[in-house]
C-alpha positions in Angstrom: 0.0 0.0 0.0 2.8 2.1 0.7 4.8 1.3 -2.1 1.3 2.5 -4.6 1.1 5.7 -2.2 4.8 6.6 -3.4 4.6 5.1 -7.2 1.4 7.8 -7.1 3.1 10.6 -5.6 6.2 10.1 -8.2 3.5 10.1 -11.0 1.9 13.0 -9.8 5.2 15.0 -9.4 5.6 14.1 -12.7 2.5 15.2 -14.5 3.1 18.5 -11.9 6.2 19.0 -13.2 5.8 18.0 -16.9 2.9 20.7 -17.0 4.7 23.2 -15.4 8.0 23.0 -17.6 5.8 23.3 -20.8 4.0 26.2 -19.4 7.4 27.5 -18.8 8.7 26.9 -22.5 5.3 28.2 -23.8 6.2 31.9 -22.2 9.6 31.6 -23.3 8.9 31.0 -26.5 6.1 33.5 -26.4 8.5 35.9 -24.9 11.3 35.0 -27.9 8.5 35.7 -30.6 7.5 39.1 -29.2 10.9 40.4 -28.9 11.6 39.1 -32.5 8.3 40.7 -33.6 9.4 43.9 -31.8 13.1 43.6 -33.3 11.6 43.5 -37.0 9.4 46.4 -36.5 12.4 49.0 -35.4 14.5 47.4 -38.1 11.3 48.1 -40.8 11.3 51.3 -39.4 14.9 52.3 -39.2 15.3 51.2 -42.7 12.5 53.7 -43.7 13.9 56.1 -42.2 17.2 55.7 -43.3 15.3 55.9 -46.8 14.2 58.8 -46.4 17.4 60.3 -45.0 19.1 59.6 -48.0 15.8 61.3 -49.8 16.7 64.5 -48.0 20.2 65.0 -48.7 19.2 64.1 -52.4 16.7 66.2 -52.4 18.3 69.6 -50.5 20.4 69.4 -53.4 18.0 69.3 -55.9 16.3 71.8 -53.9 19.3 74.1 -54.2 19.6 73.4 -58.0 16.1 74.8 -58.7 17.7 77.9 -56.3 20.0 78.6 -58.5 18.7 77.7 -62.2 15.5 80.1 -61.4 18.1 82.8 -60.1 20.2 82.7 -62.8 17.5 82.5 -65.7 15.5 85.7 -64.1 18.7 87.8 -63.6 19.6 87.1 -67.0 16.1 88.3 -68.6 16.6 91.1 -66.9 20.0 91.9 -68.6 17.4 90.9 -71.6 20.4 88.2 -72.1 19.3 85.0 -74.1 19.0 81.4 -72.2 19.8 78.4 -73.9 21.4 75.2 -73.7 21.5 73.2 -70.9 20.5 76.4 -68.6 17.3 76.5 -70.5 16.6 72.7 -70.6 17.5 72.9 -66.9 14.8 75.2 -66.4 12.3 73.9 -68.2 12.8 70.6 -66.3 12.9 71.9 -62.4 9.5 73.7 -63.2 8.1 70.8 -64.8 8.5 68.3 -61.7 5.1 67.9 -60.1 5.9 64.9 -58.2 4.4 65.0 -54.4 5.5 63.5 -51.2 3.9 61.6 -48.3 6.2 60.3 -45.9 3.7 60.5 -43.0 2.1 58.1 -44.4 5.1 55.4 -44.2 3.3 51.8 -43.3 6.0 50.8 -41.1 5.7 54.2 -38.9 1.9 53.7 -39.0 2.1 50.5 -37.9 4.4 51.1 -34.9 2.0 53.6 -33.7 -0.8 50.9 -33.6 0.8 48.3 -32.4 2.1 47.7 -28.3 5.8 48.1 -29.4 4.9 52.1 -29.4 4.7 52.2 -25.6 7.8 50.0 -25.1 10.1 52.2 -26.1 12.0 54.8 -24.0 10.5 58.7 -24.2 13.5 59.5 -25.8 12.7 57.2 -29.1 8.9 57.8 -28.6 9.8 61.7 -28.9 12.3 62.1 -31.5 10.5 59.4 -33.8 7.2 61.7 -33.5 9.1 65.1 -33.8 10.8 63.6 -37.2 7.6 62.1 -38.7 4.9 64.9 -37.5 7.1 68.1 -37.4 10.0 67.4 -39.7 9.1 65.1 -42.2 5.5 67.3 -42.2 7.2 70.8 -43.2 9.1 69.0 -46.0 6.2 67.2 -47.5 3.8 69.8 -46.8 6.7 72.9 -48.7 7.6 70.0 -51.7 3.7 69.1 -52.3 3.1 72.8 -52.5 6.4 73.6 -54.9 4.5 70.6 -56.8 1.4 71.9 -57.5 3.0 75.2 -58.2 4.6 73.6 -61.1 1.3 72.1 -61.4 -0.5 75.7 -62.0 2.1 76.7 -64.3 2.4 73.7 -66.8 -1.8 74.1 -66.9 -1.6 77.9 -67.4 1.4 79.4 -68.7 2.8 76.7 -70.9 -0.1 76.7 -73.3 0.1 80.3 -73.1 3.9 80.6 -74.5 3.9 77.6 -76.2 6.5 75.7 -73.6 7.4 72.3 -73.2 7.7 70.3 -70.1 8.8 66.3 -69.7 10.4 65.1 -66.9 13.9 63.6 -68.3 17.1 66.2 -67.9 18.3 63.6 -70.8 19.7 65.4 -73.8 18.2 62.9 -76.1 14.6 63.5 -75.6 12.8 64.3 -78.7 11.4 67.9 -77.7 14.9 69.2 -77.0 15.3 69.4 -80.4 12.2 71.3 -81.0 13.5 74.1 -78.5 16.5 75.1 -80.9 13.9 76.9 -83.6 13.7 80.8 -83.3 10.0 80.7 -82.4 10.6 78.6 -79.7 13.6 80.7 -78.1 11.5 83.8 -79.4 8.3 82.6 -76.8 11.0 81.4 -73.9 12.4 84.5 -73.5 9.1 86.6 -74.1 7.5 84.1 -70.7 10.1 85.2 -68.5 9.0 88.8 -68.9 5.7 88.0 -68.2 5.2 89.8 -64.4 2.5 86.4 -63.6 4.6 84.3 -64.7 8.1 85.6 -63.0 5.9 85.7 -59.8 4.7 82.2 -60.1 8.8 81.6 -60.5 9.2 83.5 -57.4 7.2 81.3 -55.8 8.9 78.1 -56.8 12.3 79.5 -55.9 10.9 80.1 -52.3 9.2 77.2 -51.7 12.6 75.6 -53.0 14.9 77.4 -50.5 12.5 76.3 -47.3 12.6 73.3 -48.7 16.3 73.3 -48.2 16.0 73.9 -44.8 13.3 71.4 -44.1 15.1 68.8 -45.4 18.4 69.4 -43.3 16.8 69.5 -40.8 15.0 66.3 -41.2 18.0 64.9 -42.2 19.9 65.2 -39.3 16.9 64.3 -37.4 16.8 61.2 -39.1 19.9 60.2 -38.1 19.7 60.8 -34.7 16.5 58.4 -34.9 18.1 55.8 -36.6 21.6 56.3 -33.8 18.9 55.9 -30.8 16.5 52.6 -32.3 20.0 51.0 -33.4 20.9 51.9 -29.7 17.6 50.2 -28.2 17.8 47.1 -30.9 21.6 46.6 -29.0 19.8 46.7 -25.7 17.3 45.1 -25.9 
């Protein structure tokens, strides 16, 4: 009777224990999967962000290139001084470019904000990953959206009107380049930049252009600090 008592017991311990140990390996692996889903959703987002860093230093320059073409093409109409070439292609090109911008709406920021991983991350990662997409990130897309629908307003209204051509390839090869060498094209060219509607709509571009500049800096270096303090957390964690 004793000897049943104890093979009981044993069994008991067993199941007890048996139970208990995959309990245990059930929260560690539970545990193992959340911090891998956690890793993969500050590496999405680092590499987006690292995207878009890259974006902005690309995109200061060709912020500062539209700067200088529009400067140097009104300043020379003034001088009543003829632009051709490349200068004129140049130009024709950076006022042409209507593309817009919506980093805000990056999936992989989006989704960090919906998911748990948002709140397990230290203030200083929550706070300079919101300041970069809602501040930062905002003023660029909101001054290059509006720079694009400038462009916008001017290919609809002001190209028909002087007979202009935009296309959105800097490539000497394209067709219309060759179009823009015969007088009455270079004739109506020179004749738009003395339009006072037109100039001002160029005005405008150039401005938006030169906050743009600043925008994007700024969001660059942002950006890196991000990415410096989620590479920082991934080491951690």
């Amino acid at each position: 009777m004793k000897a049943k008592f104890i093979s009981l017991s044993i069994e008991i311990a067993c199941i007890f224990i048996a139970v208990t140990l995959s309990f245990y390996l059930d929260d560690v692996r539970e545990n193992r999967n959340e911090k891998q889903d956690i890793r993969e959703i500050i590496a999405s987002l680092v590499g987006d962000i690292e995207i878009y860093t890259i974006d902005m230093s690309n995109g200061s320059q060709y912020a500062s290139n539209v700067v200088d073409t529009i400067d140097k093409c009104l300043q020379m109409s003034l001088r009543n001084e003829r632009i051709e070439g490349q200068l004129r292609n140049d130009f024709l090109y950076y006022i042409s470019d209507v593309q817009s911008f919506s980093p805000s709406e990056s999936s992989a920021y989006v989704g960090l904000l919906s998911s748990s991983v948002w709140q397990q991350l230290p203030d200083s990662a929550r706070r300079s990953i919101f300041n970069l997409y809602e501040i930062s990130y905002k003023a660029v897309e909101r001054t290059r959206n509006n720079y694009a629908s400038n462009n916008l307003y001017v290919r609809q209204h002001y190209f028909p009107k002087f007979h202009l051509m935009f296309y959105t390839s800097q490539k000497g090869n394209d067709e219309r380049f060759g179009l823009m060498d015969s007088l009455n094209f270079k004739n109506n060219f020179a004749l738009s930049l003395m339009d006072p509607e037109f100039r001002s709509m160029l005005v405008n571009a150039r401005n938006l252009a030169n906050s743009a500049i600043v925008y994007q800096r700024t969001a660059k270096q942002e950006g890196e600090a991000a990415i410096a303090i989620l590479k920082h957390f991934l080491e951690e964690y």
